[in-house]
N, CA, C and O atoms as a Tinker XYZ file with bonds, in Angstrom:
   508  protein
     1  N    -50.046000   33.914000   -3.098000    73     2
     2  CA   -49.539000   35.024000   -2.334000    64     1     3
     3  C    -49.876000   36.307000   -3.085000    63     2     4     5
     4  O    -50.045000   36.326000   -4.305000    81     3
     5  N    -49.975000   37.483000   -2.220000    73     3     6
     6  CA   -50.724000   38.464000   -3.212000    64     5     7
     7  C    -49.683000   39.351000   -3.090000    63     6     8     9
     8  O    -48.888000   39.234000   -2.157000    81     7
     9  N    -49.547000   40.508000   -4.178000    73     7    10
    10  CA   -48.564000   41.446000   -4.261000    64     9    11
    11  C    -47.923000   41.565000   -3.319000    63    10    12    13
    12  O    -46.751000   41.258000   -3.103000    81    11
    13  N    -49.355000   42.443000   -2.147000    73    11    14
    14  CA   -48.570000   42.827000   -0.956000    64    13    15
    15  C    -47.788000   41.909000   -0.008000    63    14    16    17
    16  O    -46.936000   42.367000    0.753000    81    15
    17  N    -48.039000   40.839000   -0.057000    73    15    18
    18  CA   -47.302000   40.219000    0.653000    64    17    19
    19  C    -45.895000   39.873000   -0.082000    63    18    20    21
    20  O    -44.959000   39.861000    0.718000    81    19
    21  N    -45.644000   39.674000   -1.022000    73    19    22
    22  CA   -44.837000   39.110000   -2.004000    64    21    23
    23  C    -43.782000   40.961000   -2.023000    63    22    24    25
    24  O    -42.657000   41.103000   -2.502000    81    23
    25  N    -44.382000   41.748000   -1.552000    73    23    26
    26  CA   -43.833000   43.404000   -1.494000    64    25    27
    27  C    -43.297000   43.018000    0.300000    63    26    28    29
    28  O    -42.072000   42.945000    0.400000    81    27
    29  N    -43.617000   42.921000    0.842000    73    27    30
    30  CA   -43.447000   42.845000    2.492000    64    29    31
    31  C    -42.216000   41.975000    2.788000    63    30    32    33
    32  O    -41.191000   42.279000    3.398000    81    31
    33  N    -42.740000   40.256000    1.927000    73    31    34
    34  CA   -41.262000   39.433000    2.190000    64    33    35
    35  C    -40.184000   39.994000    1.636000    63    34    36    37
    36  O    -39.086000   39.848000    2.174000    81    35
    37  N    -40.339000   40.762000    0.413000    73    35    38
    38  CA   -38.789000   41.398000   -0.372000    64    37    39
    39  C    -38.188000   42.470000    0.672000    63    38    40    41
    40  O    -36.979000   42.389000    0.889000    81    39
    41  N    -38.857000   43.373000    1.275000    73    39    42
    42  CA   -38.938000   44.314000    2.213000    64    41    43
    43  C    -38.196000   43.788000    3.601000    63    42    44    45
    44  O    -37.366000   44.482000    4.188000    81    43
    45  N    -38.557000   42.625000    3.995000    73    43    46
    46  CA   -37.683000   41.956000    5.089000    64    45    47
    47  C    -36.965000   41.282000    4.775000    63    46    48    49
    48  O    -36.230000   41.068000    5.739000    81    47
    49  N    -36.565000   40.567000    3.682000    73    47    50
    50  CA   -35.411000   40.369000    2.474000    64    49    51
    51  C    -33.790000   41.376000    3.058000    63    50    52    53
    52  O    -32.838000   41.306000    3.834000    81    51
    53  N    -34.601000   42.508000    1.692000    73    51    54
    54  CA   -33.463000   43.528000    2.306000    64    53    55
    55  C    -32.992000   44.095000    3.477000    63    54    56    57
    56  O    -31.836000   44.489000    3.626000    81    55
    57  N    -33.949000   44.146000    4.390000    73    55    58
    58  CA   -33.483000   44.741000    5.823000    64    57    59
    59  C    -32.813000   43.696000    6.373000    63    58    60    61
    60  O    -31.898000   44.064000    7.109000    81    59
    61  N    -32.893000   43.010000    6.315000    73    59    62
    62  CA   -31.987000   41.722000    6.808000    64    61    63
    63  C    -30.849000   41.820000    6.210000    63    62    64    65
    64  O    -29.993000   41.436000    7.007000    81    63
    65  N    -30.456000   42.079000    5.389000    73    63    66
    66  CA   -29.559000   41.956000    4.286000    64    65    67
    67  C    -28.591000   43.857000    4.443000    63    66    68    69
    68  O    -27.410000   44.172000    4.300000    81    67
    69  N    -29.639000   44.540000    4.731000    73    67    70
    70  CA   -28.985000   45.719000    5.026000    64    69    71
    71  C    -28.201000   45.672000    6.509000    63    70    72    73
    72  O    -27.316000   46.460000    6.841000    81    71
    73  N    -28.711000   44.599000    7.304000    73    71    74
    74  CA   -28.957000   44.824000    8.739000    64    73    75
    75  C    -27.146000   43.957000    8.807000    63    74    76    77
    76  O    -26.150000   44.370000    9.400000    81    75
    77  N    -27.307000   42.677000    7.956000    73    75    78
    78  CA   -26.068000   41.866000    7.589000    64    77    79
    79  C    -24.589000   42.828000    7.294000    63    78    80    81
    80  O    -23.471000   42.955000    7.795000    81    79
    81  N    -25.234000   43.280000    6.371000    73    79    82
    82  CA   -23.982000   44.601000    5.784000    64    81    83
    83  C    -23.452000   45.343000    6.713000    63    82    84    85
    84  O    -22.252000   45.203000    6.946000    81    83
    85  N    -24.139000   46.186000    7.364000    73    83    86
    86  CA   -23.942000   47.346000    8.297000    64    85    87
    87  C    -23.174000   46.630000    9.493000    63    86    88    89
    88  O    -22.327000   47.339000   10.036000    81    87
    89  N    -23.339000   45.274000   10.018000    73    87    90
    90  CA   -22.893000   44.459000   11.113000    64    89    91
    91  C    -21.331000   44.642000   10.101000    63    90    92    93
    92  O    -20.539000   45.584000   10.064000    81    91
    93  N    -21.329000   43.419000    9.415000    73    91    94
    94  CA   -20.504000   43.384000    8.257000    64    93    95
    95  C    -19.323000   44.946000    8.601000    63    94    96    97
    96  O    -18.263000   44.958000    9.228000    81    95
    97  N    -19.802000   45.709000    8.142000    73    95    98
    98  CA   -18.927000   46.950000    8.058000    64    97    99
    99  C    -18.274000   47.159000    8.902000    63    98   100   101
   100  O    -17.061000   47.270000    8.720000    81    99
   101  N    -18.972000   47.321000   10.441000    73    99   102
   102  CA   -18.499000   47.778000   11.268000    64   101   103
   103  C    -17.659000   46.507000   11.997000    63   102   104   105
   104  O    -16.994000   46.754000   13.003000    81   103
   105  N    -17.706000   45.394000   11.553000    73   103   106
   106  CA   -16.649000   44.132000   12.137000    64   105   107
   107  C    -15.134000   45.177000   11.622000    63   106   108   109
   108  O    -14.327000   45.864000   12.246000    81   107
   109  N    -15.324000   44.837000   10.243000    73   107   110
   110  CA   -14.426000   45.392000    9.184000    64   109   111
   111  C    -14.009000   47.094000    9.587000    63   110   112   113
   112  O    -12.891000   47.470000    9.235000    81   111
   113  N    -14.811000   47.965000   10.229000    73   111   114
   114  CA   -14.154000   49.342000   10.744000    64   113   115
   115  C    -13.424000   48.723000   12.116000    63   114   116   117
   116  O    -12.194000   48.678000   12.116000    81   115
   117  N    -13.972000   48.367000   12.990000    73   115   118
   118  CA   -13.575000   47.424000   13.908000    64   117   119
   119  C    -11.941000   46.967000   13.762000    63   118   120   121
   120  O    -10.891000   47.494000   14.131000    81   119
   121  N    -12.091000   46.395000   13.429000    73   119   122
   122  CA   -10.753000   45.851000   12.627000    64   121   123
   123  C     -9.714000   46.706000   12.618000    63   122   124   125
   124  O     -8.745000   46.859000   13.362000    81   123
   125  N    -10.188000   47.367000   11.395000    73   123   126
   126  CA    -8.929000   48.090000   10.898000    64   125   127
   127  C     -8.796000   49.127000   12.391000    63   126   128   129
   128  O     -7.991000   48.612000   13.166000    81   127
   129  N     -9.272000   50.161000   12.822000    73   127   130
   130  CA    -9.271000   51.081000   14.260000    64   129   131
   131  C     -8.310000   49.511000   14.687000    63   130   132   133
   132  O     -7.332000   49.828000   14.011000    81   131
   133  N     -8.038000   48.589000   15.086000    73   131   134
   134  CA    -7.347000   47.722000   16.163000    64   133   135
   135  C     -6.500000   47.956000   15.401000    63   134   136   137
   136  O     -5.988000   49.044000   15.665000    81   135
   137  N     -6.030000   47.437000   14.479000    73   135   138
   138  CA    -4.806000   47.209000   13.679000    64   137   139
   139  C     -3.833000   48.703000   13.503000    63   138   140   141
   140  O     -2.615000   48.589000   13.368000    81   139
   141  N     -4.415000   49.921000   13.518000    73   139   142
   142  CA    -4.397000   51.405000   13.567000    64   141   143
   143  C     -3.482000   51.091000   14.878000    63   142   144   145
   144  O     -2.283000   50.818000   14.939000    81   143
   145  N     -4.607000   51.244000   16.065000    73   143   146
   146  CA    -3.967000   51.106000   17.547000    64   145   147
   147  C     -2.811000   50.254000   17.539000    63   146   148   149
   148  O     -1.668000   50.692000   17.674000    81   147
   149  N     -3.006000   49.418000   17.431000    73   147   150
   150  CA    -1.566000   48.027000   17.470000    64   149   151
   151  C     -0.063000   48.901000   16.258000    63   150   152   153
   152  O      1.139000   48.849000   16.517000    81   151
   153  N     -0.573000   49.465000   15.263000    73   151   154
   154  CA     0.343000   49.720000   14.601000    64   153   155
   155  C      1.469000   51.502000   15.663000    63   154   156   157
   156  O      2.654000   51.826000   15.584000    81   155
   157  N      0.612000   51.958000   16.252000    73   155   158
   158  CA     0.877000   52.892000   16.815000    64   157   159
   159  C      1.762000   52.754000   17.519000    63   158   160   161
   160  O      2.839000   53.350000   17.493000    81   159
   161  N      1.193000   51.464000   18.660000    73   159   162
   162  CA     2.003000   51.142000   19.783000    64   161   163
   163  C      3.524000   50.345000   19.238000    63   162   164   165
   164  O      4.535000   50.326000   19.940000    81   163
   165  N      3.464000   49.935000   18.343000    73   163   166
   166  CA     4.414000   49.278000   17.642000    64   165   167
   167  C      5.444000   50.485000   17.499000    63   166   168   169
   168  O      6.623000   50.460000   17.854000    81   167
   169  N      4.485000   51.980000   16.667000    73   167   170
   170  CA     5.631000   52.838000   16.565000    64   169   171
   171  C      6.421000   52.826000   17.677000    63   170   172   173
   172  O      7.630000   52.596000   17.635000    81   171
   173  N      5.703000   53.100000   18.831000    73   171   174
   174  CA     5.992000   53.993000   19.856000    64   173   175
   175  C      6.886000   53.179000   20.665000    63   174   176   177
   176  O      7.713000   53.781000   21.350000    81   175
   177  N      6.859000   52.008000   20.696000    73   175   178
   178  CA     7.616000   50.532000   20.973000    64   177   179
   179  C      9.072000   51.079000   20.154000    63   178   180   181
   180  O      9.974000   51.577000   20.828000    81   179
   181  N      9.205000   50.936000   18.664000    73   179   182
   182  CA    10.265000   50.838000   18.234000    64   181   183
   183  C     10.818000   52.283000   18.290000    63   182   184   185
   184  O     11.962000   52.320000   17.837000    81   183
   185  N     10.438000   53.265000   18.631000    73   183   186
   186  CA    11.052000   54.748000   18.749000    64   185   187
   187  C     11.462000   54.706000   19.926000    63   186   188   189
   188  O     12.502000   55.359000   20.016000    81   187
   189  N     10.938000   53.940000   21.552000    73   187   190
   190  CA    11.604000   53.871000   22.571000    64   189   191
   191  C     12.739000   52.999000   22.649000    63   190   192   193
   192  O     13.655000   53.098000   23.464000    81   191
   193  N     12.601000   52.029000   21.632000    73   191   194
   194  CA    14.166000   50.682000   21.649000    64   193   195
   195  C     15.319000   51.395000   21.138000    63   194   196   197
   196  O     16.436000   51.375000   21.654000    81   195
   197  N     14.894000   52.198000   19.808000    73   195   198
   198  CA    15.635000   53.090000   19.044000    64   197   199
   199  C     16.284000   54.214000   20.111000    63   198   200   201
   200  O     17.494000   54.437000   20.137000    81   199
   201  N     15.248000   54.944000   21.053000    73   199   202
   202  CA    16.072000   55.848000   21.984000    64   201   203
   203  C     16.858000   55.024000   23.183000    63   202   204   205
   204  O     17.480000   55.595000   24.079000    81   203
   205  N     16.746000   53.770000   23.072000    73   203   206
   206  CA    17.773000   53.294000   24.039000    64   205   207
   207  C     18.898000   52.554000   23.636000    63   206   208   209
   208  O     19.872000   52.226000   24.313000    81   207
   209  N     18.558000   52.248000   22.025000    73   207   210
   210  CA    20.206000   51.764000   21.151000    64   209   211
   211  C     21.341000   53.366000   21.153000    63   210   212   213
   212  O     22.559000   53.478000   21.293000    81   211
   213  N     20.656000   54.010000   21.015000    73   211   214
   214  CA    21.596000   55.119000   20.812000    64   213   215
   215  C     21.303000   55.769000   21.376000    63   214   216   217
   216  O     20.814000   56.767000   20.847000    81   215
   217  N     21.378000   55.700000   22.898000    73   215   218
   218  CA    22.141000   55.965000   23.835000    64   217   219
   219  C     21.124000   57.713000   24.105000    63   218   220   221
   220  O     21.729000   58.635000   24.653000    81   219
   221  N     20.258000   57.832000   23.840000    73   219   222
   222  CA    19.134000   58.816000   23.840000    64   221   223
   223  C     17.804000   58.365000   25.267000    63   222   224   225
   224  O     16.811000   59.015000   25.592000    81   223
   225  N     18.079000   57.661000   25.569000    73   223   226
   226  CA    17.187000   56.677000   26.558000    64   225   227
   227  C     16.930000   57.812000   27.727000    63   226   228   229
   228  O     17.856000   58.581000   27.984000    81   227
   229  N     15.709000   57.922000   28.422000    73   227   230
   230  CA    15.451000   58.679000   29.905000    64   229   231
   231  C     15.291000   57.611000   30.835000    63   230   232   233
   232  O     14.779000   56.542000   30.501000    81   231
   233  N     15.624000   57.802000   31.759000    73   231   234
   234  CA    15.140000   56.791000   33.025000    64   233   235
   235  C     14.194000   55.780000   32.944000    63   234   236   237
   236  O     14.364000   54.614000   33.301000    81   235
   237  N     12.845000   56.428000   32.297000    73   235   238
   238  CA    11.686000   55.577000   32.678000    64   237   239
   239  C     11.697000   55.186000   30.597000    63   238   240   241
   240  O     10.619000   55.353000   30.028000    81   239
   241  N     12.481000   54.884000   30.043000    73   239   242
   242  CA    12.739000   54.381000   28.562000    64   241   243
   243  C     11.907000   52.962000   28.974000    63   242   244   245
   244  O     10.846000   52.535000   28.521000    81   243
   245  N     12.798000   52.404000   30.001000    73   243   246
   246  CA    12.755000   51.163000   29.844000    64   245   247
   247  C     11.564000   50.274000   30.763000    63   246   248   249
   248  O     11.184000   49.139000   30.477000    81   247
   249  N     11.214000   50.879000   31.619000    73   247   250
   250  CA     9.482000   51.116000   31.819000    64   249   251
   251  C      8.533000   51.122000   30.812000    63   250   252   253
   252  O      7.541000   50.394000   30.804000    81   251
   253  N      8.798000   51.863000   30.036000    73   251   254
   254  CA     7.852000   52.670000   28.855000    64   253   255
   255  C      7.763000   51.353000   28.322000    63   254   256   257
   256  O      6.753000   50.651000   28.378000    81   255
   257  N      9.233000   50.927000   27.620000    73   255   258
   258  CA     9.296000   49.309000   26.357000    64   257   259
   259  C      8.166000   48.543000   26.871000    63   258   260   261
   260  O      7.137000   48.427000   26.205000    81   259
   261  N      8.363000   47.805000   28.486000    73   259   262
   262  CA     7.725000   46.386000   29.418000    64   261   263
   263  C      6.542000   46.523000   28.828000    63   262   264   265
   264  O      5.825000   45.650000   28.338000    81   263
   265  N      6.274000   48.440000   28.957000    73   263   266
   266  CA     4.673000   48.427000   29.525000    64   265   267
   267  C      3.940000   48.056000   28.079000    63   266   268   269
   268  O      3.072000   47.191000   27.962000    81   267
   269  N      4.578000   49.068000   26.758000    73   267   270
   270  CA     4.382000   48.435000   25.608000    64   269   271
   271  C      4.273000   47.240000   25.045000    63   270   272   273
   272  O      3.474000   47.024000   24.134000    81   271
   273  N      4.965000   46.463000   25.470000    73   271   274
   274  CA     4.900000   45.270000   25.269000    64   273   275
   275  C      3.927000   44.620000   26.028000    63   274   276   277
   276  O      3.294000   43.687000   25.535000    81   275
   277  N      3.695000   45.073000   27.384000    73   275   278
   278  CA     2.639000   43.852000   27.753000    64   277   279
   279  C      1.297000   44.748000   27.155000    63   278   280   281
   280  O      0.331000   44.009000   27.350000    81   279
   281  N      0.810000   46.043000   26.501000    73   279   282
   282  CA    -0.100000   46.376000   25.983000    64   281   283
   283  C     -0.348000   45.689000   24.219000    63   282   284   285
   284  O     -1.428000   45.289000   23.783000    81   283
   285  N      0.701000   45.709000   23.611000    73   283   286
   286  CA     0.996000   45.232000   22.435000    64   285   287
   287  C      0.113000   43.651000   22.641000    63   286   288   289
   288  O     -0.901000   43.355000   22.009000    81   287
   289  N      0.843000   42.706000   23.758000    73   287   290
   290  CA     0.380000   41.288000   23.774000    64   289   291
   291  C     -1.480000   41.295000   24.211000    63   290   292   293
   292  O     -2.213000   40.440000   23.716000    81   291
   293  N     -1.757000   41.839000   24.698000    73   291   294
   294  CA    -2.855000   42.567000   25.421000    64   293   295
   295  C     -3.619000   42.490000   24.105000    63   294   296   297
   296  O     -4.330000   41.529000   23.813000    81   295
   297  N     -3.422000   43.625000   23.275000    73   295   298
   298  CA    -4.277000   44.537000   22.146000    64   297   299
   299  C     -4.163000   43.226000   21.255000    63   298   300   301
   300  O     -5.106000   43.183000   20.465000    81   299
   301  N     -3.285000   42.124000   21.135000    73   299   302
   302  CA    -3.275000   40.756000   19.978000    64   301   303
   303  C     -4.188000   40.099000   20.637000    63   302   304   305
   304  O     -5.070000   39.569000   19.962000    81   303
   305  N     -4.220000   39.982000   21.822000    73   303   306
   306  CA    -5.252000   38.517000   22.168000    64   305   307
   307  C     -6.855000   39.099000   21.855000    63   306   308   309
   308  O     -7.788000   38.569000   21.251000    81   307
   309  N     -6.762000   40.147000   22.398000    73   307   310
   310  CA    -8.174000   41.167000   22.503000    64   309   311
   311  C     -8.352000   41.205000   21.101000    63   310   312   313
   312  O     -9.456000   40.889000   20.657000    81   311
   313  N     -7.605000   41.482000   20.469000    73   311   314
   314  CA    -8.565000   41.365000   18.743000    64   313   315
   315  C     -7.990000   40.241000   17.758000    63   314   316   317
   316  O     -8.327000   40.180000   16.576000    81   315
   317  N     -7.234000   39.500000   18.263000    73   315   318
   318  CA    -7.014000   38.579000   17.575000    64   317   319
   319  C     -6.387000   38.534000   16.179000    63   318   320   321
   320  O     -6.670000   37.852000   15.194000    81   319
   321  N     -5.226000   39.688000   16.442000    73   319   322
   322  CA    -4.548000   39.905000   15.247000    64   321   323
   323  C     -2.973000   39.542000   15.841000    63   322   324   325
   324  O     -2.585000   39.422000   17.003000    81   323
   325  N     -2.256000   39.422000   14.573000    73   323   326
   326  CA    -0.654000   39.547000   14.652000    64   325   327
   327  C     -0.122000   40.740000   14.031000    63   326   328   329
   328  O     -0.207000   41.286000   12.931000    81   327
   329  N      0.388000   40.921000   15.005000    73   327   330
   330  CA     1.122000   42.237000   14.748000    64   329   331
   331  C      3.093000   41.747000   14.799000    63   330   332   333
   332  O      4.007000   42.258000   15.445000    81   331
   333  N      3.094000   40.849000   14.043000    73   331   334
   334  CA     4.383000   40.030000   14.218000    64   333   335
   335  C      5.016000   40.758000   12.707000    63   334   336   337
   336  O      4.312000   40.848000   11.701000    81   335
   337  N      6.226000   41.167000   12.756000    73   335   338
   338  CA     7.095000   42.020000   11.694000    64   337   339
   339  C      6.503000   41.329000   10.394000    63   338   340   341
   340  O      6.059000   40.197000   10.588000    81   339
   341  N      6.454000   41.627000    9.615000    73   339   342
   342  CA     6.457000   41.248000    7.900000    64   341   343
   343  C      7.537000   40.547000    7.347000    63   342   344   345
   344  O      8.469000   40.656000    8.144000    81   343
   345  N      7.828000   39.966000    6.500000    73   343   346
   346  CA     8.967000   39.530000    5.597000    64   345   347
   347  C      9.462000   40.452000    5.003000    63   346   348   349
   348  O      8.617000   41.007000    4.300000    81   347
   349  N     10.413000   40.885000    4.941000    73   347   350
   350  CA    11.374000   41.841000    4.458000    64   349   351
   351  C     11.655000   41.492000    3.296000    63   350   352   353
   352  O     11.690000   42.508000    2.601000    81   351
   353  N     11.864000   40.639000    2.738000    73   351   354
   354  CA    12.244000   40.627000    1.627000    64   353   355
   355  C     11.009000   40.289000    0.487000    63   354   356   357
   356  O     11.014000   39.818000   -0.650000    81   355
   357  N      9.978000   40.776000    1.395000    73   355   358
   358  CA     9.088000   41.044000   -0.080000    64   357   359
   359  C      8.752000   41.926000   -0.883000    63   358   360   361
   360  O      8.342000   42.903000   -0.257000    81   359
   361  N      8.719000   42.073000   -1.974000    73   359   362
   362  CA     9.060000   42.971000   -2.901000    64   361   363
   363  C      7.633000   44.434000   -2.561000    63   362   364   365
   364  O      6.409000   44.371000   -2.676000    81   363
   365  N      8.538000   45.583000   -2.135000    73   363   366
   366  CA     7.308000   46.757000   -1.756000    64   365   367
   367  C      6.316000   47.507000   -3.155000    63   366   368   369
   368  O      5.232000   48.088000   -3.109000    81   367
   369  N      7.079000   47.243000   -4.148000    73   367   370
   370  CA     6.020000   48.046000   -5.242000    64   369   371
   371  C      6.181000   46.354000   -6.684000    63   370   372   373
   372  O      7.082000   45.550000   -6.927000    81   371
   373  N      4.909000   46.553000   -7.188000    73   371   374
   374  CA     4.942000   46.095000   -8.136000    64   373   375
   375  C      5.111000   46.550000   -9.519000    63   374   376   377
   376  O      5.203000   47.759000   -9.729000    81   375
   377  N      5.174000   45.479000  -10.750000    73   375   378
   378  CA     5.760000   46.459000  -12.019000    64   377   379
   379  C      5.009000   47.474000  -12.618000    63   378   380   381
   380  O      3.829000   47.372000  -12.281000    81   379
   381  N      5.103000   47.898000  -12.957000    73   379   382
   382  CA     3.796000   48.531000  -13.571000    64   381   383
   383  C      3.459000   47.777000  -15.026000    63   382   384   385
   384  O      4.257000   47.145000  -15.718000    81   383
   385  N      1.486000   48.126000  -15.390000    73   383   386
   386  CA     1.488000   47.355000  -16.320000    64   385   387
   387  C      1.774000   47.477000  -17.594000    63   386   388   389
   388  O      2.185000   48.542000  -18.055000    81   387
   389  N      1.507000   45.896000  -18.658000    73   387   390
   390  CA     1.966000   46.008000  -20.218000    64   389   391
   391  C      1.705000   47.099000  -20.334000    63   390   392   393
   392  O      2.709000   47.733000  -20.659000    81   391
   393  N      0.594000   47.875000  -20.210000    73   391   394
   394  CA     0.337000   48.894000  -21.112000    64   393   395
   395  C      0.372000   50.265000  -20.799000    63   394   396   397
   396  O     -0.417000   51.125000  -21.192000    81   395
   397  N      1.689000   50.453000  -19.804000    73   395   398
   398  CA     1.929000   51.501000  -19.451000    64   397   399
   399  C      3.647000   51.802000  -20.324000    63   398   400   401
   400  O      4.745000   51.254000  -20.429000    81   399
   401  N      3.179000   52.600000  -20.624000    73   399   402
   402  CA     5.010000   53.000000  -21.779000    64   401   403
   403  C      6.208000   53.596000  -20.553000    63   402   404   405
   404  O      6.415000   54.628000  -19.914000    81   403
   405  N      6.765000   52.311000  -20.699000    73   403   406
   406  CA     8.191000   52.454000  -19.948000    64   405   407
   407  C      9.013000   53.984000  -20.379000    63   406   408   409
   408  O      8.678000   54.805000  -21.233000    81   407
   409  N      9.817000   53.996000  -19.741000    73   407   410
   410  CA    10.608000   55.275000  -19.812000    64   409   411
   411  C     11.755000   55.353000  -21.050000    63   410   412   413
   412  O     12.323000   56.418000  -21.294000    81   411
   413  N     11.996000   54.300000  -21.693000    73   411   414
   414  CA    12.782000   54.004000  -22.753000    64   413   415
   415  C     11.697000   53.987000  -24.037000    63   414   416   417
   416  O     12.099000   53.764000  -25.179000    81   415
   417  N     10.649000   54.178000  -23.818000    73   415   418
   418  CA     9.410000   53.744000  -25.041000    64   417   419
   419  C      9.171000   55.455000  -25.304000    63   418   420   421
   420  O      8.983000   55.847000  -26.456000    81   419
   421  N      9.193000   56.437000  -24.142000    73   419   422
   422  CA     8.840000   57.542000  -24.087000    64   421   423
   423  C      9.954000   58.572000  -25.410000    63   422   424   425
   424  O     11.163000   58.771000  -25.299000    81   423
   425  N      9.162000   58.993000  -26.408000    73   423   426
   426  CA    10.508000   59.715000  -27.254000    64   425   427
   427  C     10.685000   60.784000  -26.411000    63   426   428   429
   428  O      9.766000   61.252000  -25.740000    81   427
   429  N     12.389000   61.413000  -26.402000    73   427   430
   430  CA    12.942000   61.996000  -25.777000    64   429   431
   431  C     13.235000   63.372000  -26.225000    63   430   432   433
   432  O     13.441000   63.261000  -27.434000    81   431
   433  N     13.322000   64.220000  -25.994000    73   431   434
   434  CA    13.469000   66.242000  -26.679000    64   433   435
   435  C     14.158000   65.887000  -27.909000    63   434   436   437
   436  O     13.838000   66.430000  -28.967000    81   435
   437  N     15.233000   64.871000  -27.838000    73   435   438
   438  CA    16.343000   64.811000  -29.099000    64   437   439
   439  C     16.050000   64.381000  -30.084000    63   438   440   441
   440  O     16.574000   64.588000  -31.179000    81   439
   441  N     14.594000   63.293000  -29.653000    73   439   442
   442  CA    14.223000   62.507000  -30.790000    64   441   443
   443  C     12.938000   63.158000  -31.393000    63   442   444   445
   444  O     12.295000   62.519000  -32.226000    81   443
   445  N     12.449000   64.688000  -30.918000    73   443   446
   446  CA    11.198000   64.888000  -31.692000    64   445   447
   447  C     11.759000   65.880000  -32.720000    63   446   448   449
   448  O     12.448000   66.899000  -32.682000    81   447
   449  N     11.113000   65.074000  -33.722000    73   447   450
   450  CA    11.413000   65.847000  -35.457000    64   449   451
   451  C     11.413000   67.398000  -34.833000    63   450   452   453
   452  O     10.670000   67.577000  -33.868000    81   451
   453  N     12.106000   68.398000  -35.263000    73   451   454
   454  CA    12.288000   69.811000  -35.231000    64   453   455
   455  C     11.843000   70.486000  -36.680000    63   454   456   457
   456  O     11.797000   69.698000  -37.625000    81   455
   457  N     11.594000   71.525000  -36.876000    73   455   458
   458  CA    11.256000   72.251000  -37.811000    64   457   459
   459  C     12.704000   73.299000  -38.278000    63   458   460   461
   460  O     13.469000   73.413000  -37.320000    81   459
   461  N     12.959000   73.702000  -38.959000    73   459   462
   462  CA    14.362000   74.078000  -39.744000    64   461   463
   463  C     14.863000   75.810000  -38.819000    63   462   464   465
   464  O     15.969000   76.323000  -38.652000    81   463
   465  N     13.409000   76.283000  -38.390000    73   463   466
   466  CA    13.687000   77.635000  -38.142000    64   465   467
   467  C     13.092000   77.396000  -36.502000    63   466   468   469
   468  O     13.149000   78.497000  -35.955000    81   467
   469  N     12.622000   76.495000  -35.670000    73   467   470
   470  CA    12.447000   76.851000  -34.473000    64   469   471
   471  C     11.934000   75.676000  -33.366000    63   470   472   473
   472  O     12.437000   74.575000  -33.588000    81   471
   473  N     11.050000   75.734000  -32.257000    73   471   474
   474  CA    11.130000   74.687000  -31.410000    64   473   475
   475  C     10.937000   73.478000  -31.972000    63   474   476   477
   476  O     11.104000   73.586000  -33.187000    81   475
   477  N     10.608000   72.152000  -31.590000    73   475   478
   478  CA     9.959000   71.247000  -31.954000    64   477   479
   479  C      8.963000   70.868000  -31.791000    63   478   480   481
   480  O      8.428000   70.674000  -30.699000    81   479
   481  N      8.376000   70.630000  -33.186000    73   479   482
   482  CA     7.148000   70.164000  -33.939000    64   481   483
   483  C      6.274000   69.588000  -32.868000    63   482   484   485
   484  O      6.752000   68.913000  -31.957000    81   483
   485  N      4.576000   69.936000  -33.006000    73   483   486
   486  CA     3.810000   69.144000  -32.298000    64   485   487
   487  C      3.387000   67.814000  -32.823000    63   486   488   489
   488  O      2.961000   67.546000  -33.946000    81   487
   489  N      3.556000   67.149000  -31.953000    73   487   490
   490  CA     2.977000   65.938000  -32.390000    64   489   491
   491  C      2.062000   65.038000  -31.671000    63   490   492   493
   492  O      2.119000   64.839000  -30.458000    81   491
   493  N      0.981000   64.354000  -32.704000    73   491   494
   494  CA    -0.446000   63.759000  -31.485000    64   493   495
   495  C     -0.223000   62.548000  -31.714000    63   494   496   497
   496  O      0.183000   62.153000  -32.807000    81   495
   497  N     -0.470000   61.742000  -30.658000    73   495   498
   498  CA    -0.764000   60.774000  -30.577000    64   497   499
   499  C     -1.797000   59.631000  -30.259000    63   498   500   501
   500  O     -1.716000   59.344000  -29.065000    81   499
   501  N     -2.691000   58.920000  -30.885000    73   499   502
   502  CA    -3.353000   58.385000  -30.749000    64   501   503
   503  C     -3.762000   57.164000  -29.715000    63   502   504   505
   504  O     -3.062000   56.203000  -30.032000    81   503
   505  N     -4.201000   56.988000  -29.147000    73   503   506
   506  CA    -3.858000   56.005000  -27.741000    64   505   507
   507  C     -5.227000   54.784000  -28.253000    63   506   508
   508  O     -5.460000   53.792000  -27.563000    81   507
């Protein structure tokens, strides 16, 4: 096989491979835009239940919920997501890491050495 050809197959190599990606991406923009939409209607779902627990409700409140809901079931089959509540009791932030100095590790105004006649002393620290 001679250069050029051995230059041509790498060449349709990558375009294939670029062509993969770019599909790739836009599944993945795809996606998320549905999950966006679905999360919206969800707001707009639980701000109309909310205006009809407390007693804030208009006439067509409860129109509005049905229609949400049969758009909500609609927008799951059509992209094939769940938009079903989360577990609540899973923990929302994690710890932070070893090697971040907790708030008890941090010396405090009281604890930096002072000088006899005025603020307190600079001090560096090496990381």
């Amino acid at each position: 096989m001679g250069l050029m050809d051995k230059v041509k197959a790498q060449a349709t190599v990558l375009a294939q491979k670029t062509q993969e990606t770019a599909r790739d991406s836009k599944v993945k923009f795809d996606q998320a835009q549905a999950k966006r939409r679905g999360e919206v209607m969800l707001r707009n779902l639980g701000a109309a239940v909310y205006a009809q627990r407390t007693g804030r409700a208009t006439p067509a409140t409860q129109a509005e919920i049905d229609k949400l809901v049969a758009d909500i079931k609609a927008h799951e089959a059509e992209h094939g997501i769940n938009l079903a509540p989360e577990a609540a009791d899973q923990p929302q932030a994690s710890p932070p890491p070893a090697d971040v100095p907790r708030s008890e590790d941090v010396p405090r105004s009281e604890d930096v050495p002072r000088s006899e006649d005025g603020p307190p002393e600079e001090t560096t620290t090496m990381v």
